[in-house]
C-alpha positions in Angstrom: 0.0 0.0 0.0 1.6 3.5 -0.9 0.1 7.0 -0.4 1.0 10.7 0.9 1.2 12.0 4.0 -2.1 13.7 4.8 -2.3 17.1 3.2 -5.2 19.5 3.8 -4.8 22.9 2.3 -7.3 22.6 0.1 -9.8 21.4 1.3 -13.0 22.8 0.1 -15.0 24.6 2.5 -18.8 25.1 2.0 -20.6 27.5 3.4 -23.9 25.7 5.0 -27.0 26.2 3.6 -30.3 24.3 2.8 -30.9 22.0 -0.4 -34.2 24.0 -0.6 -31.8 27.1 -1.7 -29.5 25.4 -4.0 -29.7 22.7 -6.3 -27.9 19.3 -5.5 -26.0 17.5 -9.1 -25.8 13.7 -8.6 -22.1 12.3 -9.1 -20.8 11.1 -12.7 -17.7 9.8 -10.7 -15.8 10.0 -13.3 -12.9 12.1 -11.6 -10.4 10.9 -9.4 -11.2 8.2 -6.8 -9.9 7.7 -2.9 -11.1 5.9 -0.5 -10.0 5.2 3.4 -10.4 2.0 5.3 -10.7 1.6 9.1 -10.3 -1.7 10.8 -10.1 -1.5 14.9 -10.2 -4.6 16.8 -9.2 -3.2 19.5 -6.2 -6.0 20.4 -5.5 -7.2 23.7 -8.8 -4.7 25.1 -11.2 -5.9 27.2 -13.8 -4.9 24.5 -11.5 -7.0 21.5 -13.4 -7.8 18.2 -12.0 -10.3 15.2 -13.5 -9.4 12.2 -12.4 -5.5 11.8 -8.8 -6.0 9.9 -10.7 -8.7 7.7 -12.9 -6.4 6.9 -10.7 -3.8 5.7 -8.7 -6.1 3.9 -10.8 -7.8 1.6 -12.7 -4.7 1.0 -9.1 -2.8 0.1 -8.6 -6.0 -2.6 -12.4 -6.0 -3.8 -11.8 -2.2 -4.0 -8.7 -2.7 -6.2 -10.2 -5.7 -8.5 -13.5 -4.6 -8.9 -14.0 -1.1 -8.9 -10.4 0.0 -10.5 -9.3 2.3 -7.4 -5.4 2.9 -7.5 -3.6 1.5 -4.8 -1.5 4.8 -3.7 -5.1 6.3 -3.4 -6.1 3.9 -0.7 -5.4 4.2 3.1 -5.7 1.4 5.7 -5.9 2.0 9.4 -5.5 -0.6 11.4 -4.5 -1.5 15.1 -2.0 -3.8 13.5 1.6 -4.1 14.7 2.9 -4.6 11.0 2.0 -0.8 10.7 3.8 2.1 11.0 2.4 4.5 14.2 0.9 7.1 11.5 -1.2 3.7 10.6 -3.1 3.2 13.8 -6.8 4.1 13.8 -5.9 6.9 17.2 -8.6 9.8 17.1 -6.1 12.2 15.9 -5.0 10.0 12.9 -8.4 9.2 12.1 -9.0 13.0 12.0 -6.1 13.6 9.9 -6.7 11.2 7.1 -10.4 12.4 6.8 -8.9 15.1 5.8 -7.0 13.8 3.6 -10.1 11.6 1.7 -11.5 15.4 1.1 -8.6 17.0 0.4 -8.4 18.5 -3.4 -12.0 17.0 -4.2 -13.8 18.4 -7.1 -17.2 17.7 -8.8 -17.7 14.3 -10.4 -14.8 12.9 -7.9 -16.2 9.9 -5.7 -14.7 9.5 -2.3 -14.9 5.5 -0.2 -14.9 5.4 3.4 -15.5 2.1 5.4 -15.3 1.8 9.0 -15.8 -1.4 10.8 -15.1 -1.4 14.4 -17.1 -0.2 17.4 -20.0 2.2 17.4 -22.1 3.5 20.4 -24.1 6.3 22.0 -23.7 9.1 23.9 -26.1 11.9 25.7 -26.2 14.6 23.0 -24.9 18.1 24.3 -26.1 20.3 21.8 -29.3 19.2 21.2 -29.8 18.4 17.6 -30.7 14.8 17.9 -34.5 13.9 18.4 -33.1 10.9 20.6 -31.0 12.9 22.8 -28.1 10.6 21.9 -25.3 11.3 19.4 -24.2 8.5 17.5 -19.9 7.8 17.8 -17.1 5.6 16.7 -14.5 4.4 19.3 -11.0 5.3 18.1 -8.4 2.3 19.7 -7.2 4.9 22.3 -10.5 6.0 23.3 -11.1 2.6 25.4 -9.4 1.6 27.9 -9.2 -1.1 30.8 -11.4 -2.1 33.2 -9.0 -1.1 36.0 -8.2 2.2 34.8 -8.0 5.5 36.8 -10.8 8.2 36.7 -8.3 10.2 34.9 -7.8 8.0 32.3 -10.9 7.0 31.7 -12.1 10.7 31.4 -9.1 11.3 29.0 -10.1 8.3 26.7 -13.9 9.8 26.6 -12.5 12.7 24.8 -10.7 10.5 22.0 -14.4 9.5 20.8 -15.7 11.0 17.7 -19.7 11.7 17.7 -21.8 12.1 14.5 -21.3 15.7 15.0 -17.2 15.7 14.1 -17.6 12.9 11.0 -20.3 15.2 9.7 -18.5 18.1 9.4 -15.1 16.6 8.0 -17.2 14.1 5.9 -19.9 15.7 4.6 -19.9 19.8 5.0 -16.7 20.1 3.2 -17.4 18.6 0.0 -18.3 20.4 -2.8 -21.5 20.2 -5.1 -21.2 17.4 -7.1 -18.9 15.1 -5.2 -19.5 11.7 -4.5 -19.3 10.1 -1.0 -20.2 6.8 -0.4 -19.7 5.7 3.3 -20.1 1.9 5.1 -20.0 1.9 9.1 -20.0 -1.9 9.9 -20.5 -1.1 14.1 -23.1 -0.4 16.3 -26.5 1.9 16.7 -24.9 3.3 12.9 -28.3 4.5 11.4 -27.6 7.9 11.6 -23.7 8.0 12.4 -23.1 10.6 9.3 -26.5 12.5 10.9 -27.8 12.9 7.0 -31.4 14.0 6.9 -33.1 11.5 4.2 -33.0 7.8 5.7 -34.0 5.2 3.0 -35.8 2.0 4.6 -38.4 0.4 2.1 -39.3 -2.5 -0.1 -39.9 -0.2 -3.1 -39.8 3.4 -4.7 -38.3 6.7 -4.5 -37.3 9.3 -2.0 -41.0 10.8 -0.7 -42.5 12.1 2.6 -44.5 10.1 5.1 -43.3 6.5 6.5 -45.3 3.1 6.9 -43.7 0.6 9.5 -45.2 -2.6 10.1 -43.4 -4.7 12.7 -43.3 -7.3 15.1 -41.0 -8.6 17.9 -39.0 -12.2 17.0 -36.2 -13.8 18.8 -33.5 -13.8 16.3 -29.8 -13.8 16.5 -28.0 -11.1 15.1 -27.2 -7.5 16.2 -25.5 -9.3 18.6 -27.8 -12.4 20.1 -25.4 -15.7 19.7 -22.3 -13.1 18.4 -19.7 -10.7 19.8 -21.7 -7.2 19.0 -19.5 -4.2 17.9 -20.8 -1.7 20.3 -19.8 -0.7 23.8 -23.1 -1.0 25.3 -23.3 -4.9 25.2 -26.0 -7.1 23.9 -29.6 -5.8 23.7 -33.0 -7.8 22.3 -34.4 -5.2 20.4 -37.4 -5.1 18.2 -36.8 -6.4 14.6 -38.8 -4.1 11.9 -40.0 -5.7 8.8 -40.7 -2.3 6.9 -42.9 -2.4 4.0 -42.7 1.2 2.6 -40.5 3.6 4.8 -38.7 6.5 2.5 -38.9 9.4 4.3 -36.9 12.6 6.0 -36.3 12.6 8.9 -37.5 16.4 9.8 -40.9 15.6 8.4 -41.5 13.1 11.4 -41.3 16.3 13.7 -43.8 18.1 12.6 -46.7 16.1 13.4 -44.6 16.0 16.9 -44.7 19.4 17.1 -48.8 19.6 16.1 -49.4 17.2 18.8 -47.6 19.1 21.6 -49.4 22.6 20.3 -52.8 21.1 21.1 -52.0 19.2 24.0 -51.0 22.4 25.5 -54.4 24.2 24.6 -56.1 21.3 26.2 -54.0 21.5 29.3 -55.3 25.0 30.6 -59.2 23.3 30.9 -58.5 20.0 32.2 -55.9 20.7 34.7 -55.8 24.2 37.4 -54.0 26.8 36.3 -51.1 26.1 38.4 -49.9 22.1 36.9 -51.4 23.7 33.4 -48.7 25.9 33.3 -45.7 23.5 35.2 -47.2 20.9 32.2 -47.2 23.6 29.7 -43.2 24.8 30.9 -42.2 21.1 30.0 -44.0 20.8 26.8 -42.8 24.3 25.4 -39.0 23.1 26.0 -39.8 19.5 24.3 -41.0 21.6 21.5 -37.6 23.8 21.4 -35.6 21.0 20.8 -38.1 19.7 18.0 -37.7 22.9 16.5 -33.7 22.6 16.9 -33.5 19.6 15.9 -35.7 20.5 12.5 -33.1 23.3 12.1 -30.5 20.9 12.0 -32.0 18.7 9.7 -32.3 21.3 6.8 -28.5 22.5 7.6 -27.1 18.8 7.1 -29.2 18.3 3.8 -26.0 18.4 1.7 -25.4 19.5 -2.1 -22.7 17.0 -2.4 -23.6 13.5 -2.9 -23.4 11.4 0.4 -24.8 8.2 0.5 -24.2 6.3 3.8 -24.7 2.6 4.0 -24.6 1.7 8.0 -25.0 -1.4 10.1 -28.0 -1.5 11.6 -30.5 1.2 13.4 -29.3 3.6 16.0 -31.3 1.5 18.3 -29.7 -2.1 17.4 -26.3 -3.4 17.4 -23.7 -4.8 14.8 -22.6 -8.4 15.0 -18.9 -9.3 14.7 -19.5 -12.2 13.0 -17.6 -15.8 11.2 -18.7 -16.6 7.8 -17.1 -19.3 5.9 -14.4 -19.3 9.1 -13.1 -16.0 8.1 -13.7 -13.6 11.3 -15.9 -10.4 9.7 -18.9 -7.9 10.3 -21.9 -9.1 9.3 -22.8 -6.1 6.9 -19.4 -6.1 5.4 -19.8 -9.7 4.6 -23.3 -9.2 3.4 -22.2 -6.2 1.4 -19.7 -7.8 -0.6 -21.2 -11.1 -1.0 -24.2 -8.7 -2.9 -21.6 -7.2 -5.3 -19.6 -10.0 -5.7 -23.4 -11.5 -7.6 -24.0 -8.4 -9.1 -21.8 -6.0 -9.5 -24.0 -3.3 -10.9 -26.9 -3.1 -8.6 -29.4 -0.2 -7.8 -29.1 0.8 -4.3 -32.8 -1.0 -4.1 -31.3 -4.2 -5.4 -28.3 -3.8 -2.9 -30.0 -3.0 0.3 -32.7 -5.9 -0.7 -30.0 -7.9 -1.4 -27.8 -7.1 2.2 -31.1 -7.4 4.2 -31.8 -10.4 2.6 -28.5 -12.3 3.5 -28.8 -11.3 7.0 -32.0 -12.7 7.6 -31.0 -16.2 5.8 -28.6 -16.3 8.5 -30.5 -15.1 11.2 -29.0 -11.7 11.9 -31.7 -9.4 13.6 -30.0 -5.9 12.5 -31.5 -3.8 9.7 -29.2 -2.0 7.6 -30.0 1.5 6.7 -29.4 3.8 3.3 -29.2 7.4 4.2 -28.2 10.3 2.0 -27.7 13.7 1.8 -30.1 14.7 -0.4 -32.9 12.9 -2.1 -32.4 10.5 -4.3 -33.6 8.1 -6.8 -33.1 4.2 -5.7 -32.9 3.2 -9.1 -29.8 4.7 -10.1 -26.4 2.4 -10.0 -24.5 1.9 -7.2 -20.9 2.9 -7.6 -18.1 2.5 -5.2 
């Protein structure tokens, strides 16, 4: 593998604005191509995976043979002791070579970025999430040991990134017209790039309103019978088989906001003046952070053109899996087992096709496709 030291002077910088006030241009990709590979599993930790290096491995070779991507415009990061120190997935070096993927990217360029390692949640500071939890990836020195010090553990805390930091090194500075597709093999990855159009149906084209049908089943997967790639530890969550689900995720909170409007109204004559107005106090501050979190919604739509294939749900886990006794994440297996069979899918046909293989092996996560803008599902996937 041969490549440059990061460089980052010119990286584009665009301003942020609303895809309501400029147009978006979908990707040619027929510019230049990078991509950056992450493995962490987190060696000799007491929260060790197996299947992160595999993962970035074979996808560096199915890169190469498949898709045509220069080797010297390729970076692995792994937690590998064949690598050099400027090699290891740390925060800092993780930081710096996302800089580097964006660095000198021009319309019609397409940019890879696959991270496979763990993924978690945190309590959201800022208060643009509708959950009150940032999504995060765990850089290899922001864990540490069970018997660490207070200190330590409070220094490693700060080594995480949230949704917050990949979004603005990922996604803000690319210019209209670039191409960015991302895979986060890890857990509670939904909405790890925090893109405002989430993809999750059987059939048709980006459009408002969402259908979920659903029911609860004891499955494996997401991490029930496997080692799970988050730091929360196992969870049995609710398994969603969704029959038409295309929708953004700001239109969800309007109706929330409606709702709260009239149960206010109501308050004042059901209730004494008094508990109306303690009831009223807590409802107008639910309905700030609605409104933030709308805000923020229509600032990360994106005129570039981000596509962001994750894991599972921000409420589920990953499994680190072993398929055909090779250690590897299940969606990085699923995702090049779909390509390897047809290499020119629709992003339909390939998040069919990846959702498909999980449940045939009994996996309870549920891969999402999230983008930047809207899109049509029709169109070709290209790496």
């Amino acid at each position: 593998m041969v490549y440059d030291e990061p460089q980052y002077e010119k990286v584009h910088r665009v301003e942020r604005t609303t895809v309501s006030t400029q147009e978006w241009v979908t990707s040619d990709c027929t510019g230049q191509k990078k991509a950056l590979l992450i493995g962490i599993n987190y060696v000799g930790s007491d929260n060790a995976l197996e299947g992160c290096h595999s993962d970035v491995d074979r996808m560096y070779r199915f890169l190469v043979e498949n898709y045509g991507l220069d080797e010297r415009n390729i970076c692995v990061l792994k937690d590998s002791e064949s690598l050099s120190e400027k090699y290891w997935p740390t925060r800092d070096n993780i930081i710096s070579w996302m800089r580097w993927l964006v660095t000198d990217i021009e319309p019609n360029d397409s940019i890879f970025f696959h991270y496979s390692g763990h993924g978690g949640q945190r309590r959201d500071v800022d208060g643009d999430e509708k959950d009150y939890y940032d999504e995060c990836i765990y850089p290899v020195d922001s864990l540490t040991s069970e018997d660490a010090s207070e200190e330590e553990s409070a220094l490693a805390e700060r080594k995480v990134l949230d949704d917050d930091i990949l979004h603005r090194i990922l996604v803000s500075s690319l210019p209209k017209g670039a191409r960015l597709t991302a895979i986060f093999d890890s857990c509670h990855s939904g909405s790890v790039l925090d893109l405002p159009f989430v993809y999750s149906a059987a059939s048709g084209d980006l459009k408002e309103g969402r259908r979920l049908e659903y029911e609860d089943r004891e499955e494996r997967g997401g991490g029930w019978g496997r080692r799970a790639r988050g730091i929360l530890g196992l969870e049995k969550k609710e398994v969603f088989e969704v029959r038409e689900d295309v929708f953004r995720v700001g239109d969800m909170l309007e109706a929330t906001k409606n709702i709260l409007e009239e149960t206010g109204k109501k308050l004042f004559v059901e209730k004494d003046s008094e508990g109306a107005l303690e009831d009223i106090g807590r409802l107008q501050g639910v309905k700030a952070h609605v409104e933030k979190v709308e805000e923020m919604q229509r600032r990360n739509e994106s005129l570039a053109d981000v596509v962001l294939i994750s894991g599972c749900k921000d409420t589920q886990t990953s499994a680190d899996a072993n398929e055909d006794g090779v250690p590897t994440g299940a969606l990085s297996w699923a995702l090049m087992e779909s390509l390897r069979e047809n290499s020119e899918p629709t992003y339909f046909e390939l998040l069919n096709s990846i959702r498909s293989k999980l449940r045939k092996e009994r996996y309870a996560q549920l891969p999402q496709l999230s983008s930047g803008h809207p899109m049509d599902l029709s169109t070709v996937f290209i790496a």
